[in-house]
C-alpha positions in Angstrom: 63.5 -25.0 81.1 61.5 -25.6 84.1 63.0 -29.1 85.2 59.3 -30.0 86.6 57.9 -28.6 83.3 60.4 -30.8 81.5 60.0 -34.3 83.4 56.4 -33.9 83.0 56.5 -33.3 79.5 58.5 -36.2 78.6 56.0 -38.5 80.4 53.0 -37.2 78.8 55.1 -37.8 75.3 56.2 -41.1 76.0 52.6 -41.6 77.2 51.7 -40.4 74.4 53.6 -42.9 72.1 52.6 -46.1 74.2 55.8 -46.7 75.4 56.5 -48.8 78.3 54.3 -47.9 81.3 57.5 -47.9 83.5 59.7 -45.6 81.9 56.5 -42.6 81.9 56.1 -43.8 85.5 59.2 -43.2 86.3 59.5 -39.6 85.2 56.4 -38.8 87.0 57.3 -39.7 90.1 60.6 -37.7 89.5 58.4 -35.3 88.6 56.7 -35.3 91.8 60.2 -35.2 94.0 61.1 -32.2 92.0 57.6 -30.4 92.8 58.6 -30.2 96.5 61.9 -29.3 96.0 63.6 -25.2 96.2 65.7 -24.6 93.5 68.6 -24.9 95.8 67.8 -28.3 96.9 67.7 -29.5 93.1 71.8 -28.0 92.4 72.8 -28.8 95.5 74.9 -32.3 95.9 73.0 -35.7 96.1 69.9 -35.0 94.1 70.5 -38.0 92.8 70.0 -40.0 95.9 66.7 -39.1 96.3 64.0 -42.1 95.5 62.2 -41.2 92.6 65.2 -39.8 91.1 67.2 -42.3 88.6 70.2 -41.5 86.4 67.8 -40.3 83.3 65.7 -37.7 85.0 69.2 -36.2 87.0 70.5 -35.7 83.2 67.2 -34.2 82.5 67.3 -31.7 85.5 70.8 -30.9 85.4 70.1 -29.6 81.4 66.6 -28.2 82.5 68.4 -26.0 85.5 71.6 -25.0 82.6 69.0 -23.7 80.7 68.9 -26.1 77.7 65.8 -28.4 76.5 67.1 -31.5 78.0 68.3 -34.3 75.4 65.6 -36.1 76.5 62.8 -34.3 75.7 64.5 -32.8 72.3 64.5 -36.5 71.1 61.2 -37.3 72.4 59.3 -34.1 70.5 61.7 -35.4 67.4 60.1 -38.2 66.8 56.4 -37.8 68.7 55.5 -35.5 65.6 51.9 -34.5 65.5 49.3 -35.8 63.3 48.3 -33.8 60.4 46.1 -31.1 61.5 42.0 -31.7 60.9 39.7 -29.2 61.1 37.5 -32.1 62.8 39.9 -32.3 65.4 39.2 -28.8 66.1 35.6 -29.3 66.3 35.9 -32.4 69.2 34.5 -30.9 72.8 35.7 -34.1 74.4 36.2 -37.5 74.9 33.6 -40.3 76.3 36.4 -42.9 77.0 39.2 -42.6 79.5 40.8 -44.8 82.4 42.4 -43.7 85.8 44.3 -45.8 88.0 41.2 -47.0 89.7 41.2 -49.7 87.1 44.0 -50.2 84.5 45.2 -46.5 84.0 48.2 -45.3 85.0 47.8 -41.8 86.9 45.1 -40.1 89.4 41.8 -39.1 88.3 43.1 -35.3 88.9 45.3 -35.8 86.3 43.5 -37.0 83.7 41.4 -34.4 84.2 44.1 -31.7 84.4 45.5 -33.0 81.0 42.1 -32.5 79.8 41.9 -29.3 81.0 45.1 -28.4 78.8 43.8 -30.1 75.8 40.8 -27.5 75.6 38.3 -30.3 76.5 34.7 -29.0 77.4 34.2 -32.4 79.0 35.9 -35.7 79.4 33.9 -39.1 80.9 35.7 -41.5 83.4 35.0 -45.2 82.2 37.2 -47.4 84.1 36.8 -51.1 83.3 33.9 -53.3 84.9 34.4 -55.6 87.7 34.4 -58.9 86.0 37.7 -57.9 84.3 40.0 -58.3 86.5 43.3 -58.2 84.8 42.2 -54.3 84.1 41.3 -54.2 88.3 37.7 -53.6 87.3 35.6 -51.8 89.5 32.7 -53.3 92.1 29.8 -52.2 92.8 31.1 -50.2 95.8 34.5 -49.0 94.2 32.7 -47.4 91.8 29.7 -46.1 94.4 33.2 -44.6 95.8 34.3 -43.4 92.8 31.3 -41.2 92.1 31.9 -38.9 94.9 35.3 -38.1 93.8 34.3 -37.6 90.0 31.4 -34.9 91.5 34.3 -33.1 92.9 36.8 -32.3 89.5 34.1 -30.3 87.8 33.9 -26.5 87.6 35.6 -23.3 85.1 34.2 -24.4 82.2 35.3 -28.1 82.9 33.1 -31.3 83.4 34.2 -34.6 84.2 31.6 -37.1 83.3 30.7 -39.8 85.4 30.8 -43.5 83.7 32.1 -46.7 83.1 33.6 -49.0 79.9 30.9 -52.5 80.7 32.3 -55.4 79.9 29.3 -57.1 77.1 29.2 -60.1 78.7 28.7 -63.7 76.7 25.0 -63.8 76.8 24.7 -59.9 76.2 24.2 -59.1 79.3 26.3 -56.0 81.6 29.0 -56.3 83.9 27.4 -53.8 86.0 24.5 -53.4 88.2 21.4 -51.6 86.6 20.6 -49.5 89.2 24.2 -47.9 88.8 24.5 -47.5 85.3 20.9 -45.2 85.6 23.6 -43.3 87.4 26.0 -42.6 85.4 26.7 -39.9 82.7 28.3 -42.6 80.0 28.2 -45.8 79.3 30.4 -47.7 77.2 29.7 -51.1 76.5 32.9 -53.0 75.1 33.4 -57.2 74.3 36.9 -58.1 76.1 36.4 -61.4 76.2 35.2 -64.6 74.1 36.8 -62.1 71.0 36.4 -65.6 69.1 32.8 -66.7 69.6 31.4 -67.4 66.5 29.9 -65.0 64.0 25.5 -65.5 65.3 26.3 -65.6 68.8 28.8 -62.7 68.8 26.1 -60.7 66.8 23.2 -61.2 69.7 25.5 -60.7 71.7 26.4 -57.4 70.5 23.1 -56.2 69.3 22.0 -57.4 73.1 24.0 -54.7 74.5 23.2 -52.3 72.2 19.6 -52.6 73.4 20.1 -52.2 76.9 18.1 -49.0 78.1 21.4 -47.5 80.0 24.2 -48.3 76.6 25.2 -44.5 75.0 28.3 -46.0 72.9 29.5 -49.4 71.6 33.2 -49.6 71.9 35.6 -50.3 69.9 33.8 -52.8 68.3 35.8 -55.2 66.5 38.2 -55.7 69.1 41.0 -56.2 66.7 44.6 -55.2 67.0 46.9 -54.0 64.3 50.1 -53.4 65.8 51.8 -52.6 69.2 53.8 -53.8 72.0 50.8 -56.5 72.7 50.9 -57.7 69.1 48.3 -58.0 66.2 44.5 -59.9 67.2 42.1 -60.5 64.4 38.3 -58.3 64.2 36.0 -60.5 65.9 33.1 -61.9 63.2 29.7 -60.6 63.1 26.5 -59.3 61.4 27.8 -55.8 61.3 24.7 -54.4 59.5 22.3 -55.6 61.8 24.9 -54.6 65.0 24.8 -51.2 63.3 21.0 -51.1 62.2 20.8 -51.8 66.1 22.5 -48.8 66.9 21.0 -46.6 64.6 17.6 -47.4 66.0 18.4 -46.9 69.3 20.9 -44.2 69.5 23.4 -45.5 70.3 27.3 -43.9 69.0 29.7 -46.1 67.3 33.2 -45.7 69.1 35.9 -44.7 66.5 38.7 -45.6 69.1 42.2 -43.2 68.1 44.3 -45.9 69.4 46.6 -46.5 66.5 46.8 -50.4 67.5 43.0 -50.7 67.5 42.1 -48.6 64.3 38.9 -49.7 65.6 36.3 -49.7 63.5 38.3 -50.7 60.0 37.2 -47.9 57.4 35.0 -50.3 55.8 32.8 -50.7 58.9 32.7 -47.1 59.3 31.6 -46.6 56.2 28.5 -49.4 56.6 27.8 -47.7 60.1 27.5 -44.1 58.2 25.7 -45.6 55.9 23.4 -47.4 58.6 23.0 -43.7 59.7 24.7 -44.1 62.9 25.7 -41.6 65.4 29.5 -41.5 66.1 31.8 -41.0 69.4 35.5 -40.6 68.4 37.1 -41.6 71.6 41.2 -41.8 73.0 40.5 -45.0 74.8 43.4 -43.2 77.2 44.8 -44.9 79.6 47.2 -42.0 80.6 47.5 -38.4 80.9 49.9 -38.4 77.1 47.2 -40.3 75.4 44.2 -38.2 75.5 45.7 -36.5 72.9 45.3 -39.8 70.7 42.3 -37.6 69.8 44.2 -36.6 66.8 44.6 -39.7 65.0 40.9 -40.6 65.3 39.8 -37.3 64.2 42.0 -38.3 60.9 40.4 -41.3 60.4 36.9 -39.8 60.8 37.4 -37.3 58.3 38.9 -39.5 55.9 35.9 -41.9 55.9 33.6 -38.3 55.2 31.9 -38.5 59.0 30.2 -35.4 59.3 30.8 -33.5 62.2 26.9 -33.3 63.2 26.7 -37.2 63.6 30.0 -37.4 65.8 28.8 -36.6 69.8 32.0 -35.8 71.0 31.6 -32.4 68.9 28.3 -31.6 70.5 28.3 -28.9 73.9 27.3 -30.8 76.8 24.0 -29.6 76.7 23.1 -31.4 74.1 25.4 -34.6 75.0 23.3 -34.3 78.1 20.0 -34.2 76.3 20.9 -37.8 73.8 22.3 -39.6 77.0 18.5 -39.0 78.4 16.9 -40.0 75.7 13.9 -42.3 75.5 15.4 -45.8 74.8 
């Protein structure tokens, strides 16, 4: 194998799996050491005291350059099996929720969108956090005016990267965002990160707030519950989800089926009231790395298994018509 071929493999897998941000980290930044490197500079003596280059990804070059998959990586593809195969999945254009390092990712904008690229993604939004969350580094005002021109830069072959932003729903339903640049943007996400335990009536105007907001295209992962994963389990958060989802319904507004496996976000018996509510669907990776766009494949599962047709789901439309709902009379 190509050792740069293999190193950045075993990030995007380990991405991929939500291991620890660290040890991905760490093989891309061997990864890029070995990009500027001749093949005689990666056999010849002291490779391995190089910075960027630790003990693990030596092994994993040494096998790469003797022509074997390293150990690494055979392990890795072991046990990062895919997710049965939907024909839904093959239907998905793109993705309307993804995070760079700008805010809580953990690589470049460029490669986010070059692992979009390679999943066959027509399109792919940008929706780092909002400034009021900070933990996340949410974006300003003027980080995200900044942002902009760099996102209208990473379009072109077939490819768009869509501008946008995951808004923080603030406690009185108001956005963590200035008005004036959310008309801006391509996407908006509007997500609750905070207050998770505000009780039931307050948590549903706050919701159904949001929802009504002229700029809001999707309401993310809505429950904000977690169901397994390094950061542990969180309960749904309680509220009127008929009238959150009669709210969407009436303004057009997509229901995020996040295809984070520690979100499962909404639980099948919300998607099945949102359907029912006659909802519009976005089924979204939430990624926060290159590996976990791919998460694609576990929402796609969940969609089809709850009977979502493919018409109501946004994320299979072209990006003509994506274009034409985002501008929709609100």
């Amino acid at each position: 194998m190509d050792p740069l071929d293999a190193l950045t493999e075993i990030a995007y897998l380990l991405e991929r799996e939500r291991a620890s941000r660290y040890k991905s980290k760490a093989f891309r930044a061997a990864a890029d050491v070995v990009a500027g490197l001749s093949p005689e500079q990666l056999r010849a003596p002291g490779l391995g005291d190089r910075p960027g280059i630790g003990a693990s990804s030596l092994t994993v070059i040494r096998q790469a350059l003797d022509g074997r998959v390293p150990d690494y990586l055979a392990d890795l593809r072991a046990r990062t099996g895919a997710v049965r195969n939907s024909e839904l999945r093959a239907m998905l254009r793109g993705d309307l929720h993804a995070h760079s390092d700008w805010s809580d990712g953990l690589t470049p904008i460029p490669a986010m969108v070059d692992a979009a690229r390679g999943l066959g993604h027509e399109y792919l939004a940008l929706t780092d956090h909002s400034p009021r969350l900070r933990v996340a580094n949410g974006l300003s005002a003027e980080r995200l005016e900044q942002q902009l021109e760099v996102v209208a830069g990473l379009s072109g072959d077939g490819f768009t990267l869509l501008s946008g932003i995951e808004v923080d729903i603030l406690a009185d339903g108001g956005l963590d965002q200035q008005d004036a640049l959310l008309a801006r943007l391509d996407i908006v996400v509007a997500s609750v990160h905070s207050q998770l335990k505000m009780d039931a009536p307050a948590m549903t105007a706050r919701m159904i707030a949001a929802v009504e907001h002229p700029h809001v295209d999707v309401l993310g992962h809505c429950t904000g519950r977690l169901v397994e994963g390094a950061r542990g389990t969180r309960p749904p958060s309680r509220f009127d989800a008929a009238a959150v989802f009669a709210a969407c319904a009436r303004r057009g507004v997509a229901v995020e089926i996040n295809s984070r496996p520690e979100r499962q976000d909404p639980p099948d018996e919300l998607i099945a009231l949102a359907l029912e509510a006659g909802c519009l669907f976005s089924i979204d990776s939430d990624a926060h790395a290159p590996g976990q766009l791919s998460l694609l494949d576990y929402g796609a599962a969940r969609a089809e298994a709850a009977g979502v047709p493919a018409d109501r789901i946004v994320t299979t439309w072209q990006l003509e018509r994506l274009r034409t709902w985002t501008s929709r009379e609100r």
